[in-house]
N, C-alpha and C positions, 0 to 999 in steps of 0.2 A: 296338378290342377286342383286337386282336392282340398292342399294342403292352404293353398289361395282363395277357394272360396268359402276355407272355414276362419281364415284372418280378415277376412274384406270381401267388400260386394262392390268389385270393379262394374263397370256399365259396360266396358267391350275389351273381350280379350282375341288377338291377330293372331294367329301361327304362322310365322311368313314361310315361305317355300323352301330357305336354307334349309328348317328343320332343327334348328337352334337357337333363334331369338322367334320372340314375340312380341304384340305391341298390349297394354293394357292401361288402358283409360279408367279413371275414375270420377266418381260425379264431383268431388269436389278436392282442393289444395289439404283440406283438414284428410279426408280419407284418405289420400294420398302419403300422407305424414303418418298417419296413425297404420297405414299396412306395413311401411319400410320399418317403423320402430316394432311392431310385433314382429314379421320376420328377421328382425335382428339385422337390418341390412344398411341403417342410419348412423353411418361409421363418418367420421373426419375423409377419410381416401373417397365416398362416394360421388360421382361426377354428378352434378345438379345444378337446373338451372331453374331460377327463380327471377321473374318480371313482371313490371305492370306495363299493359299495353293498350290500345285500342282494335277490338277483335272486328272482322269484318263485316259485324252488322253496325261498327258506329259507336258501343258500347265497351267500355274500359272496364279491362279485366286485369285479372293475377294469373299466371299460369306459371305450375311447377315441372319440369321434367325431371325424370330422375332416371341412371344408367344403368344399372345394378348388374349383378352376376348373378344368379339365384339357380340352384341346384342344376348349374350345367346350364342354363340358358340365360344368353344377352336381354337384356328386359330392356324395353323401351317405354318407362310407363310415365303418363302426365293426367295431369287434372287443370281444370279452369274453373276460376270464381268471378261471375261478375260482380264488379266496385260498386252498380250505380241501384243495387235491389236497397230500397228503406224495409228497415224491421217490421213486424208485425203490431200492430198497437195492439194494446193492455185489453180490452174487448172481443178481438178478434182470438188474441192469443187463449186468451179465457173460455170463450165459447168453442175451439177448438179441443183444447185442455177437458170439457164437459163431455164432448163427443167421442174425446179417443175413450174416457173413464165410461161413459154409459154404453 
């Protein structure tokens, strides 16, 4: 567990009752990619599903799952990005940008 939440900051990790798989959620399809490639586990064989869909509040998303093996445990780990968020404009980004610096 350690070793996981020093590659990534999953938003929810499951120990299911087997005692051998987990489930862990991540906030987004990017951190999702970016924990399988540091733990070395974004191979060609990896079973993963990647779609765009409409999630059940209405809103169209992307969501990754991905199957892995990882030290002895079945992973069941996914992410979702919704489609439909507009960027931050140049002002907003700015004035944020001032506050993380000051």
């Amino acid at each position: 567990m350690a070793e996981l939440l020093l590659l990534a900051a999953p938003t929810s990790i499951r120990v299911h009752s087997d005692g051998s798989s987990m489930a862990i959620t991540f906030g987004s399809v990017g951190e999702l990619r970016a924990w399988l490639d540091a733990a070395g586990l974004n191979a060609p064989d990896l079973l993963i599903s990647e779609r765009e869909r409409v999630n059940s509040d209405g809103r169209p998303v992307r969501s990754l799952n991905a199957y892995p093996t990882w030290h002895g445990w079945e992973i069941y780990a996914d992410a979702t990005d919704y489609l439909d968020v507009s960027p931050l404009d140049t002002a907003t980004a700015d004035a944020l940008a001032a506050v993380a610096v000051g």
